[in-house]
C-alpha positions in Angstrom: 81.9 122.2 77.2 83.5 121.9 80.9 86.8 122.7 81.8 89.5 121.2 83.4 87.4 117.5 84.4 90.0 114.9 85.4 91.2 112.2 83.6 89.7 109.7 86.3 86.5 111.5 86.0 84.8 109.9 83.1 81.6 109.4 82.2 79.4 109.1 79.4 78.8 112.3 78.5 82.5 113.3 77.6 82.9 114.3 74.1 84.5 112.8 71.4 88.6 113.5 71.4 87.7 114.1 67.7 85.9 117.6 68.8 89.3 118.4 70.8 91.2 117.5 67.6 89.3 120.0 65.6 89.4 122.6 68.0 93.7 122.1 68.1 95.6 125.1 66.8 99.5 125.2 67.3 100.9 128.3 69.3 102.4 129.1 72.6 99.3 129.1 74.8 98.4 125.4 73.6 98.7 121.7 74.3 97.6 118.5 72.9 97.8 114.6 74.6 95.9 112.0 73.6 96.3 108.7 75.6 94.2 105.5 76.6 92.8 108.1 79.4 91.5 110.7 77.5 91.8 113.3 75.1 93.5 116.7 76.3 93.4 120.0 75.3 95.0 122.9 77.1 94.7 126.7 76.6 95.4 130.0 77.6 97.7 131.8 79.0 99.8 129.6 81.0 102.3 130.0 83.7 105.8 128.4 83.5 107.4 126.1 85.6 111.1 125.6 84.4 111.7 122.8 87.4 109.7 120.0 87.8 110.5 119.9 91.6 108.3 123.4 91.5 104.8 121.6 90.1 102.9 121.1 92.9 103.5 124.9 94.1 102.4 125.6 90.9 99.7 123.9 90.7 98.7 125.0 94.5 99.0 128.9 93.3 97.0 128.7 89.9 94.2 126.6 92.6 94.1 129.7 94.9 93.8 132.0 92.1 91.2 130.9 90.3 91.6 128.3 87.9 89.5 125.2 88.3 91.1 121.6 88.4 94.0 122.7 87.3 97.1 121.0 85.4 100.7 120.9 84.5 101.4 119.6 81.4 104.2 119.5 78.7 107.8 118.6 78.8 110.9 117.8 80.2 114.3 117.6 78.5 116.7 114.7 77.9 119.1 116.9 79.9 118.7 118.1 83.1 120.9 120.9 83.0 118.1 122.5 80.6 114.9 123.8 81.8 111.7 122.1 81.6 108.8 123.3 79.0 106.1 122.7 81.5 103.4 125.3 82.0 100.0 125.7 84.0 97.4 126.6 81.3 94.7 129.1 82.1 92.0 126.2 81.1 91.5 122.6 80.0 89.2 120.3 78.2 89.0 116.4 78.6 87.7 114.2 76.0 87.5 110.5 75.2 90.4 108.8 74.4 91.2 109.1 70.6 91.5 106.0 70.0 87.6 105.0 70.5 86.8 107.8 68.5 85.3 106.7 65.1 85.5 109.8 63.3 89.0 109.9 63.3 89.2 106.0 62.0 86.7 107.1 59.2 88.2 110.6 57.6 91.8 110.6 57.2 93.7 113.2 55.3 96.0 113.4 52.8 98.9 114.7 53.8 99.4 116.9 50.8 101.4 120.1 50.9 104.8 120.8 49.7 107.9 118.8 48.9 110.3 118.5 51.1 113.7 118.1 51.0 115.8 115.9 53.5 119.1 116.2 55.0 120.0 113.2 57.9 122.4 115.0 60.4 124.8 112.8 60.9 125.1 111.2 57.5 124.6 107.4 58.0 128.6 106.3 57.4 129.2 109.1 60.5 126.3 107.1 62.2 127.5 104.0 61.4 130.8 105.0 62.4 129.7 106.7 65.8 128.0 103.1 66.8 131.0 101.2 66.2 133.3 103.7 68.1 130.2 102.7 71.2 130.9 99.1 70.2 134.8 99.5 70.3 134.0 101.2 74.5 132.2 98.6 75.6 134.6 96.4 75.2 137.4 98.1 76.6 134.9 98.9 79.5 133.8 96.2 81.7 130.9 98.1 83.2 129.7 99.9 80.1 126.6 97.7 79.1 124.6 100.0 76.7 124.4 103.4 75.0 121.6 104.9 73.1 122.5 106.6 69.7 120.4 109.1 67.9 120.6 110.8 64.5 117.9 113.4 63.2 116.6 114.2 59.7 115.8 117.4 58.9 112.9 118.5 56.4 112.4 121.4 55.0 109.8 122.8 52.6 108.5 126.5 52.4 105.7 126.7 55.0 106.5 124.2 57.0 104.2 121.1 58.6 100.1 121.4 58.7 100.7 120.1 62.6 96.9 119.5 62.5 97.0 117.2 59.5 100.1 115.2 60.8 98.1 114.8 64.2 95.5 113.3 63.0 97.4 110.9 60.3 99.8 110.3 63.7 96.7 109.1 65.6 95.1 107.4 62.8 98.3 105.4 62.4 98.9 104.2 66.0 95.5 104.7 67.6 95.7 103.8 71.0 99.4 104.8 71.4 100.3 108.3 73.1 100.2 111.5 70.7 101.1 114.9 71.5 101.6 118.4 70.2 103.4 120.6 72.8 104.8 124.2 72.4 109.2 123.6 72.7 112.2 125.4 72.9 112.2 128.9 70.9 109.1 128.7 69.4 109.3 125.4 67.7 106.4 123.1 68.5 107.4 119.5 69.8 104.5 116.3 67.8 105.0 113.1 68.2 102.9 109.4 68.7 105.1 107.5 71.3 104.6 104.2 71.9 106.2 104.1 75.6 104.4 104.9 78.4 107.3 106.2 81.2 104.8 106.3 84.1 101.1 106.6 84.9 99.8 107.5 88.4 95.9 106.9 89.6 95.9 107.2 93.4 98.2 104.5 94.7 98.2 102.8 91.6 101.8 103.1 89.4 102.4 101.8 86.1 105.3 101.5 83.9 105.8 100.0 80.5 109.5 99.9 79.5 110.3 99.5 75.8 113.6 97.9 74.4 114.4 95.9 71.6 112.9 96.7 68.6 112.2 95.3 64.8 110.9 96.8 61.4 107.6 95.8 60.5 106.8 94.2 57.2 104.4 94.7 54.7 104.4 90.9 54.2 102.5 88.7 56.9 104.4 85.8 56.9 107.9 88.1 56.9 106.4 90.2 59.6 105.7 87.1 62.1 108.7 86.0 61.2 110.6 89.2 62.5 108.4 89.5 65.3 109.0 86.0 66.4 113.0 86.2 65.7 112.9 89.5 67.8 111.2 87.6 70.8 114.0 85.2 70.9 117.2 87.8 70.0 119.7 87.3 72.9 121.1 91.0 71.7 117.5 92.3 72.3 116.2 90.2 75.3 119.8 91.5 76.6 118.9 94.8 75.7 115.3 94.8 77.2 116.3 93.2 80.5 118.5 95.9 81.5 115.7 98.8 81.0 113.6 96.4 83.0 116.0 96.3 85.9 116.3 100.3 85.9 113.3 100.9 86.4 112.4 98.1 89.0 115.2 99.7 90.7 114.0 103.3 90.1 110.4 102.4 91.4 111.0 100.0 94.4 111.7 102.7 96.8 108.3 104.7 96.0 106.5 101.3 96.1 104.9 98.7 98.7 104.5 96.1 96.4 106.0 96.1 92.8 105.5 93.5 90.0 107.7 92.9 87.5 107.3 90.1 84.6 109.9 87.6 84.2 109.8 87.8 80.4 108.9 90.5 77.9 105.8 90.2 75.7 105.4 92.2 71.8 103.7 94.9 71.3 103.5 96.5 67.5 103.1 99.9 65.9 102.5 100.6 62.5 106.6 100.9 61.9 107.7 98.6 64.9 107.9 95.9 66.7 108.9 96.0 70.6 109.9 93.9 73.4 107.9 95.0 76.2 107.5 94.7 80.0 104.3 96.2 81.8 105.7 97.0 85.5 103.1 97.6 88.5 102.9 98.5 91.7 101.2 100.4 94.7 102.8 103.8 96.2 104.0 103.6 99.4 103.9 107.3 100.3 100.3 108.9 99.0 101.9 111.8 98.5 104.6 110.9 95.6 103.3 112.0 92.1 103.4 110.9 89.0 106.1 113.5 88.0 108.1 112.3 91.0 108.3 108.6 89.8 109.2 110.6 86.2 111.6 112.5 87.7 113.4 109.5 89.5 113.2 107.0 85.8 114.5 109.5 83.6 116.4 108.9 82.0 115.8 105.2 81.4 118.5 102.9 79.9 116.2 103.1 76.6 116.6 106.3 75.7 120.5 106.6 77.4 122.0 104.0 78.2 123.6 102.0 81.4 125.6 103.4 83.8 123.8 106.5 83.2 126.6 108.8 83.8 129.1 107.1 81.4 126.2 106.8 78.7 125.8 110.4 78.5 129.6 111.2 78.1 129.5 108.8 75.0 126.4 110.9 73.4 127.4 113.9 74.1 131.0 113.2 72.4 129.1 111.0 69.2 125.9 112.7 68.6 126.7 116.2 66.6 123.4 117.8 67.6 121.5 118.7 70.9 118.7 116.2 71.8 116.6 119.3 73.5 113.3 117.4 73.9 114.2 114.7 72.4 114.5 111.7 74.8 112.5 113.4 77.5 109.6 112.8 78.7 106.1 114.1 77.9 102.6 115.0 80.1 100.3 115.9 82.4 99.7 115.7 86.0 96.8 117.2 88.2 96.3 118.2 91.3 96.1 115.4 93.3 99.8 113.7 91.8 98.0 111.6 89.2 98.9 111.7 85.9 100.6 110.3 82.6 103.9 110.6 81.6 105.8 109.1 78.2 109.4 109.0 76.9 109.4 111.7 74.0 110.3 108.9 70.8 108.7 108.9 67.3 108.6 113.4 67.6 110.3 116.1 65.6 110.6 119.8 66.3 108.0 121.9 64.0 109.4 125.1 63.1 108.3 127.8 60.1 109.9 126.0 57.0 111.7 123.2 59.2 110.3 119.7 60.4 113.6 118.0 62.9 112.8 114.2 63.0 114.6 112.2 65.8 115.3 108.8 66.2 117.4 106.4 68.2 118.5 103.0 68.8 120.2 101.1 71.4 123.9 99.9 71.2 125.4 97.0 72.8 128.4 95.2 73.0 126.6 92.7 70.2 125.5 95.3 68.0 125.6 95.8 64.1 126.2 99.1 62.6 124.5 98.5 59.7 121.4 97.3 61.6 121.4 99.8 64.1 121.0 102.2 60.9 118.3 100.7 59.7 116.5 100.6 63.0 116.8 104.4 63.3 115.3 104.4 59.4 112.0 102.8 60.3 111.8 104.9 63.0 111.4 107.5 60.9 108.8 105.8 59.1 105.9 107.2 61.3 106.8 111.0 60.5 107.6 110.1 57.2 104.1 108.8 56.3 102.6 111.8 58.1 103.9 114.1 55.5 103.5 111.8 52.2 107.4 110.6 52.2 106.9 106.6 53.5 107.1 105.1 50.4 110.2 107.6 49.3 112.8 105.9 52.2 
């Protein structure tokens, strides 16, 4: 099998991303990212790079010393006071994307294994509490507009997650979405199937596709259209939507010659979710700015922080009674030549021996419900939970 073949390189002959799949084994040398342009697995002894701003050295010094095509991939932090968990492997492998692959539509495992036991950290009154305390700011505060409150649940169960098993239930579940199994912070290992694609970068072509507003799915058809239509006309979640959208038109227009931006949003669905969603375009205006550039300059979006920025994180950092780490960040690859993929870290939990850390998260504005905005951050779970046997249980 060849090594290191870019994304844009396809043809025919690539493998399967099921082979890749098979071949995944969690550890600090290895990487997993399965998107709509192909299947990747890094591995090998890889060499840090703590600040983004340091990738294309990077990249430049593992090029001069041997390593073919090579990439940075992994993660970046909610916070940018915390280093980045982004490495240059010794070797990588492309495949097709996942989500053409038969094999892993036709042979889907159980998820078996032990029983776990849950904890939510904060309990959902303190949630419930914590989002109307957000409420209660925003209106004291003219120019607060939004904040983004997270709660995780932790699961624990002697030996821990098969992170191989949950991959390919994750994938199986949301096929064509983005899915990922990075190494983390202290040994933990960081899976999760996003939905949100932050940034994408193919020569002078830029895409972004903002995610905001969001509804439970329903096992019932006629309930499901029903929420999906309601969500489509929600003045709380077109509010909600439109300013992400203007972020990140903002955030993108200086990089960009052209930039299109849709006057309305359109749905998109997961298995758990519905989502109001806006596909921005454009066309660099500088060859020479990257994909992790354009990352660098929309994280954090409004969806995962809120509006102003700076004001948003004061509010989390005083409400949410754990550290996001990953959480919130953004996850990828980028090669040599600036192109690459990079999404918002949603729908993941930190793997680590006995413990599984689900994280989810939902926007708060001045019309929000606490008791809905609970509920949001419950479906959420919904895609880890059905990864390890628990979906019908919450």
């Amino acid at each position: 099998m060849s090594t290191a073949t870019q994304a844009h390189e396809a043809t025919p002959a690539r493998p399967q991303g099921s082979t890749l799949l098979a071949a995944y084994r969690p550890g600090p040398t290895t990487a997993f990212f399965a998107g709509p342009r192909g299947t990747l697995l890094t591995e090998g002894a890889p060499h840090a790079v703590p600040d983004p701003a340091d990738a294309p050295r990077a990249l430049r010094e593992a090029r001069s010393s041997g390593v073919r095509n090579p990439l940075v991939v992994g993660a970046v932090p909610f916070s940018a006071d915390r280093p980045a968990r982004l490495v240059v492997p010794a070797a990588a492998r492309w495949a097709a994307p996942v989500g053409d692959d038969p094999l892993l539509q036709l042979d889907v495992p159980a998820p078996g294994g032990p029983s776990w036991r849950q904890r939510p950290v904060p309990a959902p009154e303190v949630y419930r509490a914590a989002v109307a305390e957000a409420v209660r700011a925003m209106a004291r505060e003219a120019g607060l507009r939004k904040v983004v409150l997270a709660r995780t649940l932790e699961l624990t169960a002697p030996g821990g997650a098969d992170l191989p098993t949950m991959l390919r239930r994750l994938i199986h579940r949301d096929p064509h979405g983005y899915t990922f199994a990075v190494p983390g912070d202290e040994g933990a290992t960081l899976i999760g199937a996003s939905p949100e694609l932050l940034v994408s970068r193919r020569g002078s072509a830029v895409v972004s596709n903002p995610l905001a507003g969001s509804a439970a799915r329903s096992a019932d058809p006629a309930e499901d259209a029903r929420r999906a239509g309601a969500l489509l006309e929600s003045p709380k979640d077109l509010h909600e939507h439109a300013v992400v959208v203007e972020a990140v038109r903002r955030a993108l227009e200086p990089f960009c010659r052209e930039l299109s931006v849709p006057r309305r949003p359109v749905l998109i669905r997961t298995a758990a979710m519905w989502h109001l969603s806006t596909t921005v375009t454009g066309t660099l205006a500088d060859p020479a700015t990257s994909s992790l550039d354009l990352a660098r300059a929309l994280h954090p979006t409004p969806a995962v922080c809120g509006t102003p920025t700076a004001r948003a994180r004061e509010l989390i950092g005083s409400l949410e009674p754990f550290d996001r780490g990953l959480y919130t960040g953004v996850v990828g690859w980028e090669d040599t030549r600036g192109d690459g993929e990079w999404v918002v870290t949603l729908r993941c939990a930190e793997s680590q021996g006995d413990r599984l850390r689900l994280f989810a998260g939902a926007g708060v504005v001045s019309a929000s419900d606490p008791e809905a905005e609970l509920a949001e951050t419950e479906a959420k779970f919904g895609t880890f939970l059905d990864a390890v046997g628990l979906g019908g249980t919450r």
